[in-house]
ChimeraX commands (.cxc) that place a marker at each C-alpha (Angstrom):
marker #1 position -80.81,-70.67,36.28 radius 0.5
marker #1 position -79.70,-69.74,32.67 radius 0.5
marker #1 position -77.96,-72.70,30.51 radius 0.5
marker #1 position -74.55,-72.92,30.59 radius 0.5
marker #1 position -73.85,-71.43,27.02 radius 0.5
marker #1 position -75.90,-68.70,28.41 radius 0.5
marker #1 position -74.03,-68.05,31.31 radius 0.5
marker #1 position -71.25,-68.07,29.45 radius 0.5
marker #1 position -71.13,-65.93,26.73 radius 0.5
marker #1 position -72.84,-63.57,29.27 radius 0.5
marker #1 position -69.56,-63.97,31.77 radius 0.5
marker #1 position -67.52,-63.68,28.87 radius 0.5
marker #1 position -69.40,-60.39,27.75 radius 0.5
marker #1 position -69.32,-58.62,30.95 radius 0.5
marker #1 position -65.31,-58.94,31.11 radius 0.5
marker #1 position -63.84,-59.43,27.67 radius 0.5
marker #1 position -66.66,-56.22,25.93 radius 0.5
marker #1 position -66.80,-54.86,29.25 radius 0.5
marker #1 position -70.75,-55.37,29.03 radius 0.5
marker #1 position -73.68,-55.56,31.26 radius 0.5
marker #1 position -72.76,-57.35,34.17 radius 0.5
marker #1 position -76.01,-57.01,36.63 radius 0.5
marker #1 position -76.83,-60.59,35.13 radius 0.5
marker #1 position -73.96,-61.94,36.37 radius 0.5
marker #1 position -72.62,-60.67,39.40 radius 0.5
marker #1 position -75.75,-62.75,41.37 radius 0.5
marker #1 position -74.31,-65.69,39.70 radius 0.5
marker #1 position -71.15,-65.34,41.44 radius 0.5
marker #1 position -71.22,-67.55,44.80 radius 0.5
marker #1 position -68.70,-68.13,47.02 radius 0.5
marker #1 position -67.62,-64.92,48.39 radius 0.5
marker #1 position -68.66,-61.73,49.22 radius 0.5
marker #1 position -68.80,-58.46,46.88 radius 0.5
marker #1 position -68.78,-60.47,43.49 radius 0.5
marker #1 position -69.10,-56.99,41.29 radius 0.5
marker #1 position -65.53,-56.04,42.53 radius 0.5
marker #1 position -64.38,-59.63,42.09 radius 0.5
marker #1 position -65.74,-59.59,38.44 radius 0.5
marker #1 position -63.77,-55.88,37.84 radius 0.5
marker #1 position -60.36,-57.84,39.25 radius 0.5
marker #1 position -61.06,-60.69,36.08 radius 0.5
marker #1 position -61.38,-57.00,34.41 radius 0.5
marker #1 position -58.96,-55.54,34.98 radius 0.5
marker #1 position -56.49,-58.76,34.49 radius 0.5
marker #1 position -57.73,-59.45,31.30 radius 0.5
marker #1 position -57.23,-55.96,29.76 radius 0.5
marker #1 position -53.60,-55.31,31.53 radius 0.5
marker #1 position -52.84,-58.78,29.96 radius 0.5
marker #1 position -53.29,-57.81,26.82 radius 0.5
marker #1 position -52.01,-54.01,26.87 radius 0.5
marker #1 position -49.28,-55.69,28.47 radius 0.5
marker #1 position -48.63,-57.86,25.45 radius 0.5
marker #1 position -49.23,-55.14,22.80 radius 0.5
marker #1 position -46.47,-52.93,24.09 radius 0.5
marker #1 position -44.40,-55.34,24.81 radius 0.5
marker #1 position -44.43,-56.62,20.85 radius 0.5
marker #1 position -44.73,-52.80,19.67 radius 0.5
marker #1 position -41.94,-51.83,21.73 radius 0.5
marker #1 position -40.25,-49.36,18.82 radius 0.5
marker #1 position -43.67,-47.95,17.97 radius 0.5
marker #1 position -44.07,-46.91,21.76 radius 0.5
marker #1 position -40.64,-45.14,21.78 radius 0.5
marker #1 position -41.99,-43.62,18.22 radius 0.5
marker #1 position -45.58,-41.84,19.47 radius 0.5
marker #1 position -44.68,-42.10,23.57 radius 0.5
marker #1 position -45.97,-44.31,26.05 radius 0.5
marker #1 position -49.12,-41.94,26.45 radius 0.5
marker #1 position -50.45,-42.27,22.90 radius 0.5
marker #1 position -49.57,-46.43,23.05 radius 0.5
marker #1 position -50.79,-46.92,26.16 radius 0.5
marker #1 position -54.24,-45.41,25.09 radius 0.5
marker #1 position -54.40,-47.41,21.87 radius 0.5
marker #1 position -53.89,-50.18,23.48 radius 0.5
marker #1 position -56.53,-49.81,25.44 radius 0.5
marker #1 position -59.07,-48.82,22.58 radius 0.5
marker #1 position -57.60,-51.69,20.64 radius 0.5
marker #1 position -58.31,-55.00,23.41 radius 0.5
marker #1 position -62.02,-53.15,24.02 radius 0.5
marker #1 position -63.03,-53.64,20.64 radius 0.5
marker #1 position -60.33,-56.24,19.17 radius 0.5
marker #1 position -60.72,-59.56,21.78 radius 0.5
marker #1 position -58.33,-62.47,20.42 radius 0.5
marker #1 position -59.74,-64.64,18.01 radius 0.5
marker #1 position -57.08,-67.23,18.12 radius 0.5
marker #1 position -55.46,-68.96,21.82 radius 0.5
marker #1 position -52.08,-68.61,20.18 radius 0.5
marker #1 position -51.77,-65.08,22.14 radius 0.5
marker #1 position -48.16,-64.73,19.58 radius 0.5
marker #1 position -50.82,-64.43,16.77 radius 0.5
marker #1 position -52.42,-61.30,18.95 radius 0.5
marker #1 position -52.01,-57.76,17.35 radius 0.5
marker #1 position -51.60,-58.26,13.80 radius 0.5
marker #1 position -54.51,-55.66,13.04 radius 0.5
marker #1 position -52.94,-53.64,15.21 radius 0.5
marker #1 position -50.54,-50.96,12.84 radius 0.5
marker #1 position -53.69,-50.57,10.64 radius 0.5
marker #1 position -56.07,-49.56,14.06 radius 0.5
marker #1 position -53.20,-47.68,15.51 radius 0.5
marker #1 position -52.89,-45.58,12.01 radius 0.5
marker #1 position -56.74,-44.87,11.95 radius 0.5
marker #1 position -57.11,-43.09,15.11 radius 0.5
marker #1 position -56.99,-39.11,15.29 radius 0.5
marker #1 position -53.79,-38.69,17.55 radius 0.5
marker #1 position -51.93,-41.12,15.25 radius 0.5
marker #1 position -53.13,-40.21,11.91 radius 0.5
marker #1 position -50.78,-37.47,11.06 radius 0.5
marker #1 position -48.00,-39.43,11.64 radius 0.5
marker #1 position -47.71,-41.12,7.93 radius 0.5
marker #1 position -44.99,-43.60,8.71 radius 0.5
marker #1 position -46.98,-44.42,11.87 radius 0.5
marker #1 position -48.76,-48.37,9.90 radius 0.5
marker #1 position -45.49,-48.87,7.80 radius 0.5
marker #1 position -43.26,-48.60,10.96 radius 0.5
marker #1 position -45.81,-50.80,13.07 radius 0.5
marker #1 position -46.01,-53.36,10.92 radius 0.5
marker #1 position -41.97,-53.43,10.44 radius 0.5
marker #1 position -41.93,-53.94,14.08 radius 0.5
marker #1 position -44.71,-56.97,13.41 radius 0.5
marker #1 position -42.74,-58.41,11.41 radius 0.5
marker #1 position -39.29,-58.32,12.89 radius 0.5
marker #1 position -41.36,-59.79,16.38 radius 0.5
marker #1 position -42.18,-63.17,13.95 radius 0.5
marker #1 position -39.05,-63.04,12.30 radius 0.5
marker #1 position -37.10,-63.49,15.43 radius 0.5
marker #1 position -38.87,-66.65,16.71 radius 0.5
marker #1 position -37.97,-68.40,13.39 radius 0.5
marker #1 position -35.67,-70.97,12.46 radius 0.5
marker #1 position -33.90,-71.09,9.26 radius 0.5
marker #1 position -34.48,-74.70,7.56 radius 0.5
marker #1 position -32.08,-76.41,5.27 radius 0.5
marker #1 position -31.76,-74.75,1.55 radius 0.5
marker #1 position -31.99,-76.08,-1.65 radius 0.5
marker #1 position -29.39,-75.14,-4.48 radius 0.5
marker #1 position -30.09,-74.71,-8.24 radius 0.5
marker #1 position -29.27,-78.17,-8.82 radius 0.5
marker #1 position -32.80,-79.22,-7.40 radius 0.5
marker #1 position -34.25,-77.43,-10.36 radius 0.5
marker #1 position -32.57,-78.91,-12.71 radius 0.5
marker #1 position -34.62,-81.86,-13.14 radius 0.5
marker #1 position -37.89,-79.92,-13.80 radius 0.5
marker #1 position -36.12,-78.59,-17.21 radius 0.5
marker #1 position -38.90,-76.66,-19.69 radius 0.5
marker #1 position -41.41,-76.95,-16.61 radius 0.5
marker #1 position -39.14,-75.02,-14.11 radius 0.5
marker #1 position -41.62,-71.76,-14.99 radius 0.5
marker #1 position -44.77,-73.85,-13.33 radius 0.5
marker #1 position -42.95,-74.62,-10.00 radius 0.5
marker #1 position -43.27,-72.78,-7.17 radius 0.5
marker #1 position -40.64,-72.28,-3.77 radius 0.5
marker #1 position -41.22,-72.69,-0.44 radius 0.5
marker #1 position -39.17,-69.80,1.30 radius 0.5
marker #1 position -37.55,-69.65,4.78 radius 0.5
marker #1 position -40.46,-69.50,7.22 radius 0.5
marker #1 position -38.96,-65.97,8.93 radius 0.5
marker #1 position -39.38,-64.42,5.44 radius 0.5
marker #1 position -41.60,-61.23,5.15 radius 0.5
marker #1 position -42.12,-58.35,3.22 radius 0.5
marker #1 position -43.16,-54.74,2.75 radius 0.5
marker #1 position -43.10,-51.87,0.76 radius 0.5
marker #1 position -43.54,-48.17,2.02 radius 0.5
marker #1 position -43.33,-44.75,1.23 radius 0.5
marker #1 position -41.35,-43.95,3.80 radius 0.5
marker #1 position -37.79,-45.11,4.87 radius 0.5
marker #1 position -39.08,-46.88,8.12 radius 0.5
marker #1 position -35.72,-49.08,8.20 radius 0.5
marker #1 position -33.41,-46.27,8.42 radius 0.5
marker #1 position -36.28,-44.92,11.77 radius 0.5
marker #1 position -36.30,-48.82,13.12 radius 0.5
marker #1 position -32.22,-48.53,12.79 radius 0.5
marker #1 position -32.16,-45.83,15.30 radius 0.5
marker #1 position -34.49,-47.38,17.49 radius 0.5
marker #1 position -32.60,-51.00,17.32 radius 0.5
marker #1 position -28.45,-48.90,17.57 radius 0.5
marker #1 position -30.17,-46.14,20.31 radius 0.5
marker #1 position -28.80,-44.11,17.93 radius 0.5
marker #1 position -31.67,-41.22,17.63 radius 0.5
marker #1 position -30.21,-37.85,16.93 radius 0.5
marker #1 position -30.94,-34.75,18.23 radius 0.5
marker #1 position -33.22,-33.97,15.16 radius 0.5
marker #1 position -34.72,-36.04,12.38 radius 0.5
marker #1 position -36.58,-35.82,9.64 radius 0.5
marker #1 position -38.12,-38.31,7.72 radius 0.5
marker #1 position -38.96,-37.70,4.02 radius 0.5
marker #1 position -40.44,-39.29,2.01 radius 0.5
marker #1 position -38.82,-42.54,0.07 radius 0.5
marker #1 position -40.31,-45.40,-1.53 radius 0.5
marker #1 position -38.28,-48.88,0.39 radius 0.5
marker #1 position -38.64,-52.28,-0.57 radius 0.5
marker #1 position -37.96,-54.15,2.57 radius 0.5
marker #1 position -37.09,-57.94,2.90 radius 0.5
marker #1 position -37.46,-58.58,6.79 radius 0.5
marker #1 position -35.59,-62.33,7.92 radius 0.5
marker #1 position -34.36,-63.77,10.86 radius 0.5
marker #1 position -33.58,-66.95,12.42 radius 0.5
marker #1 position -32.93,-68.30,16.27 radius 0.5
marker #1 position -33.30,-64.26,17.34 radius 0.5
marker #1 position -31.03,-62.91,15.20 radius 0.5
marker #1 position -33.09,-60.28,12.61 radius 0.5
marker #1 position -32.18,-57.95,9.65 radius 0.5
marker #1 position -33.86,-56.00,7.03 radius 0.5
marker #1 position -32.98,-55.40,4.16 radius 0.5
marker #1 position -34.17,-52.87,1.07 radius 0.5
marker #1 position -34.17,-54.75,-2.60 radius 0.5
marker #1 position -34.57,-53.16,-5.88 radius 0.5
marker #1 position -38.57,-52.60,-6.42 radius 0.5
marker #1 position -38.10,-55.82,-9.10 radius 0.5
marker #1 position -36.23,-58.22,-6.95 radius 0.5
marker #1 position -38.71,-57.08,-3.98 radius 0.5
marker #1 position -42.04,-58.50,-5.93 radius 0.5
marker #1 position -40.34,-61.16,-7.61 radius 0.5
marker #1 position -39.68,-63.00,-3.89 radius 0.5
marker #1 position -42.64,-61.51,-2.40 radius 0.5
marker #1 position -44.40,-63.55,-5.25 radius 0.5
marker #1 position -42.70,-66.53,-4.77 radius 0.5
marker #1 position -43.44,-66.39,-1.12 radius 0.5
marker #1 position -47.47,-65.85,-1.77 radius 0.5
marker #1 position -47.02,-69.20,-3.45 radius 0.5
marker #1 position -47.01,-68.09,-6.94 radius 0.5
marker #1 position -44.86,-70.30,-9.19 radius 0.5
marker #1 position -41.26,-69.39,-11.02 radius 0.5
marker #1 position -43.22,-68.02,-14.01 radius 0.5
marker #1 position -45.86,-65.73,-12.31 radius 0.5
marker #1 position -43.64,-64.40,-9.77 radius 0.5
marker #1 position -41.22,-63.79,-13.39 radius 0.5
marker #1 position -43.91,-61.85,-14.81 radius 0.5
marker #1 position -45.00,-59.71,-12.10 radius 0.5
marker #1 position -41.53,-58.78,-11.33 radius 0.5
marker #1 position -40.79,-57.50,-15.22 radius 0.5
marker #1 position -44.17,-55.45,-14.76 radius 0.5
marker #1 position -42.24,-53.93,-12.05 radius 0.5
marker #1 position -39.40,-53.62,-13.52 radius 0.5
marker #1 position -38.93,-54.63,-17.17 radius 0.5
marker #1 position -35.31,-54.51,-16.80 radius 0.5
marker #1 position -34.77,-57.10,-14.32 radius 0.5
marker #1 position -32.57,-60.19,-15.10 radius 0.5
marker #1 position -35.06,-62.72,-13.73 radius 0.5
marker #1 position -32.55,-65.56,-14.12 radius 0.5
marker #1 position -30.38,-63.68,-11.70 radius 0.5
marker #1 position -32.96,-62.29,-9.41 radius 0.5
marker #1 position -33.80,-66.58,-9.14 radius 0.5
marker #1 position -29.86,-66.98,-8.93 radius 0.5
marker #1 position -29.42,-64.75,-5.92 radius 0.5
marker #1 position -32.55,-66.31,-4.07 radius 0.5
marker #1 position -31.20,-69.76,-4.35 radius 0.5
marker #1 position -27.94,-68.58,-3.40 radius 0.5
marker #1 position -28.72,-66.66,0.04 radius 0.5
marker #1 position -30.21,-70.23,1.08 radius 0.5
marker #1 position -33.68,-68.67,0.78 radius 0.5
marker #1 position -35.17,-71.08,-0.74 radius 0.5
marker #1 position -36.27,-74.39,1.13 radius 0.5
marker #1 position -38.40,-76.66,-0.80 radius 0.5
marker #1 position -39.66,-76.72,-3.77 radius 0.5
marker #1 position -43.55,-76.93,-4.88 radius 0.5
marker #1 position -44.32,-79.55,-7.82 radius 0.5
marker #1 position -46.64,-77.91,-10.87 radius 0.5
marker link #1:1,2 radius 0.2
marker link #1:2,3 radius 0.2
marker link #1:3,4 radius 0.2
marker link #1:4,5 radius 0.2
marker link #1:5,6 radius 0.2
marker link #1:6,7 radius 0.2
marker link #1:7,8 radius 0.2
marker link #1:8,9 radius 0.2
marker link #1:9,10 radius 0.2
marker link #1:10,11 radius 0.2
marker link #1:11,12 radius 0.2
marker link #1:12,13 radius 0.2
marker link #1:13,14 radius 0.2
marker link #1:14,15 radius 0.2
marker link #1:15,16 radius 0.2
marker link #1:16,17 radius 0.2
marker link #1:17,18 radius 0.2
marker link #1:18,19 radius 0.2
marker link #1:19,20 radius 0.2
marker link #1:20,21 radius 0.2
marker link #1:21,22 radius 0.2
marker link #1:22,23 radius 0.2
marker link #1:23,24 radius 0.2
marker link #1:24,25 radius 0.2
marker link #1:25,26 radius 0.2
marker link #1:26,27 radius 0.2
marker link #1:27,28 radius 0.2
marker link #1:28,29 radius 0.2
marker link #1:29,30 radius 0.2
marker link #1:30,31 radius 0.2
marker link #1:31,32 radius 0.2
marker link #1:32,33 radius 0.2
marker link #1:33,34 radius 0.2
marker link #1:34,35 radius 0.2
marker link #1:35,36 radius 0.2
marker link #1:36,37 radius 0.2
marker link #1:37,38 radius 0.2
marker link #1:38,39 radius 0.2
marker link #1:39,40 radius 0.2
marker link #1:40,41 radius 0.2
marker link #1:41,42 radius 0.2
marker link #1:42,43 radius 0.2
marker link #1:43,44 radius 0.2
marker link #1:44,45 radius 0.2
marker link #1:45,46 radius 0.2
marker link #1:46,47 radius 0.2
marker link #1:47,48 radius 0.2
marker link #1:48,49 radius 0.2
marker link #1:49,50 radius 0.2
marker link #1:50,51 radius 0.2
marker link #1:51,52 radius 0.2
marker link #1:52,53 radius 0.2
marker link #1:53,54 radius 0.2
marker link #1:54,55 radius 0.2
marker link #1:55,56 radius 0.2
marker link #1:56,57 radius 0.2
marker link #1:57,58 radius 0.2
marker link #1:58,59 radius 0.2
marker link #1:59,60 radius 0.2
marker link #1:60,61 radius 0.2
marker link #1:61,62 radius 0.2
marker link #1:62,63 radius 0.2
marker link #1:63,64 radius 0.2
marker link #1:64,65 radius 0.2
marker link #1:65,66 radius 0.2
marker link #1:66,67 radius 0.2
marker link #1:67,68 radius 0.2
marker link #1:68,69 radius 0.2
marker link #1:69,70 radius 0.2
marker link #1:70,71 radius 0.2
marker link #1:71,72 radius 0.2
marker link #1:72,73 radius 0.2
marker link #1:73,74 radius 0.2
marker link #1:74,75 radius 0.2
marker link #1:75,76 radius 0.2
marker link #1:76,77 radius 0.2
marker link #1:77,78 radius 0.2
marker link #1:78,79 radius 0.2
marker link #1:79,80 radius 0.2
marker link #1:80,81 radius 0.2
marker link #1:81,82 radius 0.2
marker link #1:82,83 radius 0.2
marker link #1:83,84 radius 0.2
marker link #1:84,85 radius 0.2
marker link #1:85,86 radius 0.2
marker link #1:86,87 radius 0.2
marker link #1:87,88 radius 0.2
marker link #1:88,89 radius 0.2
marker link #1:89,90 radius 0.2
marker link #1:90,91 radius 0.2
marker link #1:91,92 radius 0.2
marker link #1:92,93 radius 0.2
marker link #1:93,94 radius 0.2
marker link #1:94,95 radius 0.2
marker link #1:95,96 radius 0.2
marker link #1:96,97 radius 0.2
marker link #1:97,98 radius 0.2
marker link #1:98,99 radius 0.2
marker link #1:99,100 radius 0.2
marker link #1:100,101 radius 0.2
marker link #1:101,102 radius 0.2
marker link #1:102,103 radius 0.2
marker link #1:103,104 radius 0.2
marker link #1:104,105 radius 0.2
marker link #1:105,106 radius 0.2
marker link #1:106,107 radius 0.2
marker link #1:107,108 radius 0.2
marker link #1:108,109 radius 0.2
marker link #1:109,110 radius 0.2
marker link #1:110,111 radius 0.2
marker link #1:111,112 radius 0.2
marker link #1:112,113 radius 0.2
marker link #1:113,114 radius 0.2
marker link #1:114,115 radius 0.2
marker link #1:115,116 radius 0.2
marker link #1:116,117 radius 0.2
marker link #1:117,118 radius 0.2
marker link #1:118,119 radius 0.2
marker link #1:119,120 radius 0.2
marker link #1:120,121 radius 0.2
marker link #1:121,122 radius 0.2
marker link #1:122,123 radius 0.2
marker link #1:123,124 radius 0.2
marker link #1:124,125 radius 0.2
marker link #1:125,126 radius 0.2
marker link #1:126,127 radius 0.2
marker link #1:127,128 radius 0.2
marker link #1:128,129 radius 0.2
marker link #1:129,130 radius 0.2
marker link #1:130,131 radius 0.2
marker link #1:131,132 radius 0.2
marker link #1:132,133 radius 0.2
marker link #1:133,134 radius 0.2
marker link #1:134,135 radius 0.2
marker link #1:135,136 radius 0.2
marker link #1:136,137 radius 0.2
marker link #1:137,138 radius 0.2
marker link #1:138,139 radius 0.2
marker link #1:139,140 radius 0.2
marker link #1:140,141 radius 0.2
marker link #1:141,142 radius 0.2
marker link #1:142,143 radius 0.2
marker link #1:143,144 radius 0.2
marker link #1:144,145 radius 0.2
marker link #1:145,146 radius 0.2
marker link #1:146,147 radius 0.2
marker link #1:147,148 radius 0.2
marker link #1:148,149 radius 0.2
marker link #1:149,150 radius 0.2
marker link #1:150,151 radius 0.2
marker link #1:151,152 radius 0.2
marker link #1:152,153 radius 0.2
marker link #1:153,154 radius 0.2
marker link #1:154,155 radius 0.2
marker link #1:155,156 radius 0.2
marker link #1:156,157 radius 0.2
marker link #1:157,158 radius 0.2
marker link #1:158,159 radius 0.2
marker link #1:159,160 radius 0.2
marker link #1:160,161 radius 0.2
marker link #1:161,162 radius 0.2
marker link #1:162,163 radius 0.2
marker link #1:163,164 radius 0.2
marker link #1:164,165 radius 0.2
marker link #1:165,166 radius 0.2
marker link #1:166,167 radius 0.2
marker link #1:167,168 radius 0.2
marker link #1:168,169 radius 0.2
marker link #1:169,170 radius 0.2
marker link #1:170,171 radius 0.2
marker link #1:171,172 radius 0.2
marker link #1:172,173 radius 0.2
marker link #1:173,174 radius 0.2
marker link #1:174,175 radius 0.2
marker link #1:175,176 radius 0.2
marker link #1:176,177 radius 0.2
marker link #1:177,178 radius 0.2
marker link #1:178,179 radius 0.2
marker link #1:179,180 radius 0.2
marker link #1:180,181 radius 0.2
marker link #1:181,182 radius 0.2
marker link #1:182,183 radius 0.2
marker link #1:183,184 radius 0.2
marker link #1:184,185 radius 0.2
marker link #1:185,186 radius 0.2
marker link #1:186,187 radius 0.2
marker link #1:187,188 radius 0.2
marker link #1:188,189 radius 0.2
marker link #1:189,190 radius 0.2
marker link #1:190,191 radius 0.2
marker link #1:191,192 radius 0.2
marker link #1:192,193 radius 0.2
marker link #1:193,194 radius 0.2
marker link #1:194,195 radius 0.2
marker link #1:195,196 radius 0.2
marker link #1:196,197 radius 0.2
marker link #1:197,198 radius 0.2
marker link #1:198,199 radius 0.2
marker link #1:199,200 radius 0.2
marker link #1:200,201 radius 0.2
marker link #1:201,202 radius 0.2
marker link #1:202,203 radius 0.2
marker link #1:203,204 radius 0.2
marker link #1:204,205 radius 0.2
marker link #1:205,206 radius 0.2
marker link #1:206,207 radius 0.2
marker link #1:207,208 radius 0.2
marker link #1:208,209 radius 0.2
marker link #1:209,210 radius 0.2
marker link #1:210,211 radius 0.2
marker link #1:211,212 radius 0.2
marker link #1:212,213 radius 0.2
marker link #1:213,214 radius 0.2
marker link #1:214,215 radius 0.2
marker link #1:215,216 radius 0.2
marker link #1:216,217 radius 0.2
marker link #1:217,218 radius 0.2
marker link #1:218,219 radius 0.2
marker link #1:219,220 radius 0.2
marker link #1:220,221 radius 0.2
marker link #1:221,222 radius 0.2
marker link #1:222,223 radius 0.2
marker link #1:223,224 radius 0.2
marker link #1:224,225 radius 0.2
marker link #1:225,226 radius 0.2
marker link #1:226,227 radius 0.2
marker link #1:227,228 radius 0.2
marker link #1:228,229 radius 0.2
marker link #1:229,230 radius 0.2
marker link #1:230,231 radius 0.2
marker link #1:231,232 radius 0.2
marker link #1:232,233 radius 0.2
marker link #1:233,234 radius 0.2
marker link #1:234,235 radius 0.2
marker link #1:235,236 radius 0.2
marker link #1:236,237 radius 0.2
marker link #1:237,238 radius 0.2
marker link #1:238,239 radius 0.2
marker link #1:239,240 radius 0.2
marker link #1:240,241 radius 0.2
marker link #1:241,242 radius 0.2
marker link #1:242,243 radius 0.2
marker link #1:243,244 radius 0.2
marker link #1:244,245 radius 0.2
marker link #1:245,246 radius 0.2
marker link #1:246,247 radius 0.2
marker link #1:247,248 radius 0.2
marker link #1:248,249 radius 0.2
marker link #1:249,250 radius 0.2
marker link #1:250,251 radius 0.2
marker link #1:251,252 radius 0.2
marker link #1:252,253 radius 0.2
marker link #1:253,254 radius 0.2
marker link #1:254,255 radius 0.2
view
């Protein structure tokens, strides 16, 4: 009888990498024909997950066809188990594998689009939080440059060559048009959303790294200096202004 670890990681093997299973189908007492008991676990565990991918990717499926998603799906669980039991966590890699495969890859929107989706998914679960005003900075006076913001937890970001907000706005209104075409555009997009309730919105390529910086945890003066790299003609004080006014900003981090 093999240890328990063993046994194990060879039960988990056989259904989560779909390996060998001849070492553990005699294992499995307590009713008869234990290989087709084994392919039911199977065959649960990989619906599960398909079922969870293209429920999340829901646009991206009505973008390449339920054909082309269903099969990536399946590619993706095979070689992409969860590494984490928070199964809301599951798929993040998943615009980046979906992008690399052959009967995706000509589709260059196909990542940028995915990961919009991703993002509007997380953004829709949050919860706004109370928001600080400028006064709160007040008291850090010449130090204000070495503090740092804590955002609203639904913020993300993401830049793209391609105007994926004006394709995720056709998905989201049902919208589509009898023809489209999609050229190319760089976007800055700020993606937020509280209580269900999403939106996303393109910023000026400044104002776009300035709060993406701030939400990486950089402080007031780093996120400053990357954002006049950007764009050297950006009123920082005002780019700070309109943060703190849109209630984006929630706490604030100490230098």
């Amino acid at each position: 009888m093999p240890r328990l670890a063993e046994l194990q990681r060879k039960l988990r093997d056989a259904i989560v990498g779909g390996g060998e299973a001849s070492g553990v189908v005699p294992l499995l007492v307590g009713g008869a024909n234990p290989a087709e008991r084994l392919a039911i676990h199977r065959h649960h565990y990989e619906a599960s997950l398909v079922g969870t991918l293209i429920g999340k990717f829901a646009a991206t499926t009505w973008l390449i066809g339920s054909a082309l998603m269903d099969d990536a799906a399946k590619a993706f669980v095979s070689r992409h188990p969860p590494a984490a039991p928070c199964i809301a966590e599951y798929g993040g890699d998943f615009p980046r594998f979906l992008a690399e495969r052959a009967e995706t890859r000509s589709l260059g929107c196909i990542r940028d689009f995915a990961e919009l989706e991703w993002h509007l998914g997380h953004a829709a679960i949050a919860v706004d939080s109370p928001a600080i005003d400028l006064q709160a900075l007040a008291a850090y006076g010449d130090r204000v440059a070495d503090i740092g913001l804590v955002v609203q937890g639904g913020l993300r970001y993401l830049a793209s060559p391609w105007p994926v907000d004006d394709l995720m706005r056709l998905y989201l209104t049902e919208t589509a048009p009898d023809s489209f075409v999609l050229s190319a555009t760089d976007v800055w997009l700020e993606i937020g959303g509280s209580r269900g309730a999403i939106r996303f919105d393109r910023l000026d390529r400044g104002t776009f790294v300035f709060r993406r910086a701030l939400a990486e945890g950089h402080t007031l003066g780093v996120a400053g200096e990357q954002a006049l790299e950007a764009d050297e003609s950006l009123d920082v004080g005002a780019a700070l202004r309109s943060l703190i006014g849109k209630g984006l900003a929630i706490d604030i981090r100490s230098p």
